[in-house]
N, C-alpha and C positions, 0 to 999 in steps of 0.2 A: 756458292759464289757470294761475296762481299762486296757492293759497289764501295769504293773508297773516294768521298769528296769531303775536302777537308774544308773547314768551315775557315782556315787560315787565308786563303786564296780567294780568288772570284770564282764566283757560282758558275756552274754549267751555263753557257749562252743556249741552249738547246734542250732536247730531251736527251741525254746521255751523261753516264758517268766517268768523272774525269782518269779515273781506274780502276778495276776490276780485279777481285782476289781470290784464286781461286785454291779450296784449301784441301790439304793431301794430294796425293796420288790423284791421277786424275786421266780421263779419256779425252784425246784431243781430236777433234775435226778444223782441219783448213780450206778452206772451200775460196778455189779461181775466182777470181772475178767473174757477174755475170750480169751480160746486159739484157739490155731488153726485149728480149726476143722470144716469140711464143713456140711453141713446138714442131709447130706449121711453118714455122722460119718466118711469119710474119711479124713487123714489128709496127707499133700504134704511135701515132705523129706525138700523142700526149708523153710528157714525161713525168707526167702522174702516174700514171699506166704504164710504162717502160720501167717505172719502179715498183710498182705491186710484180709486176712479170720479173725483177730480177731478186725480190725476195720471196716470191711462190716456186723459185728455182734454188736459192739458198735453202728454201724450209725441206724439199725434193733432196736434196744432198744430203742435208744433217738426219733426213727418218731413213736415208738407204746406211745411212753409218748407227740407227738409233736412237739419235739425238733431236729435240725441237730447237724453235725459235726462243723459247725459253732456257737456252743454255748458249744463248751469245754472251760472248765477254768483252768482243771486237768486232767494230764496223770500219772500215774505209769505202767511202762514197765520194764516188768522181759524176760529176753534174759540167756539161760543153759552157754554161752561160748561169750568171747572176737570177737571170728568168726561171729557172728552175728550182731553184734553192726552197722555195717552201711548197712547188708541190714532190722534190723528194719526200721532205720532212714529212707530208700529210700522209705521205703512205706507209714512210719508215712505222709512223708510229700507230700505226692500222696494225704490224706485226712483229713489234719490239715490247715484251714483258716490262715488267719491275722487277730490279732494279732495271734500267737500262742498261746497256754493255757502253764501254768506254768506245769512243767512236771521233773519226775524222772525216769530216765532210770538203772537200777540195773542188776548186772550178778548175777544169782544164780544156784546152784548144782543142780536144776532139780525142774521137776512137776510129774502129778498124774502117769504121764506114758509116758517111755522115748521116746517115740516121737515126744515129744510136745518140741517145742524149744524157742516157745516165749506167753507171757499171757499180756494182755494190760485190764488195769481197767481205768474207768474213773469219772467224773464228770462236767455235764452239766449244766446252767444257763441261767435262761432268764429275766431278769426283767418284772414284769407286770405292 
């Protein structure tokens, strides 16, 4: 994997690459959106925590496929409010390698159940 941020453009606002190159052949995992919820079906008012619980469930997906959190190439992150925006990011980058994967971070009006404050989907890569 190649992060590609061209120095022609504006820098990253974030921790993420503005695209990701992934060379040859390659194994892919797509992994649902997942929100914050523990196994116990509890979910934690912080959406600091709501985001460590939906990438300790991405990282859970990508080693039942083989793969870690070091072979993201794409993040989409949905956060309910502006309020959340930097404790997504504190935790994104608790479990996002170098390079970073190219990533979108969006505020939207809500999920399945108002609880839930933030939903991270992803997409992994590994060449063979």
């Amino acid at each position: 994997m190649r992060a590609l941020v061209p120095k022609s453009i504006s820098a990253p606002l974030a921790r993420y690459s503005h695209g990701v190159e992934v060379l040859g052949p390659a194994r892919l995992i797509f992994c649902s959106g997942q929100l914050g919820i523990a196994a116990d079906g509890t979910v934690p008012e912080n959406a600091e925590e709501q985001a460590r619980l939906c990438f300790r469930a991405v990282a859970a997906i990508l080693a039942e496929g083989g793969l870690t959190l070091g072979d993201l190439v794409r993040l989409n992150a949905y956060v309910t409010s502006p309020a959340h925006l930097s404790a997504y990011m504190k935790a994104r980058d608790e479990f996002v390698s170098d390079p970073p994967p190219a990533s979108t971070l969006m505020i939207v009006s809500g999920f399945s159940r108002p609880e839930f404050k933030v939903e991270v989907e992803a997409i992994a890569a590994r060449a063979l």
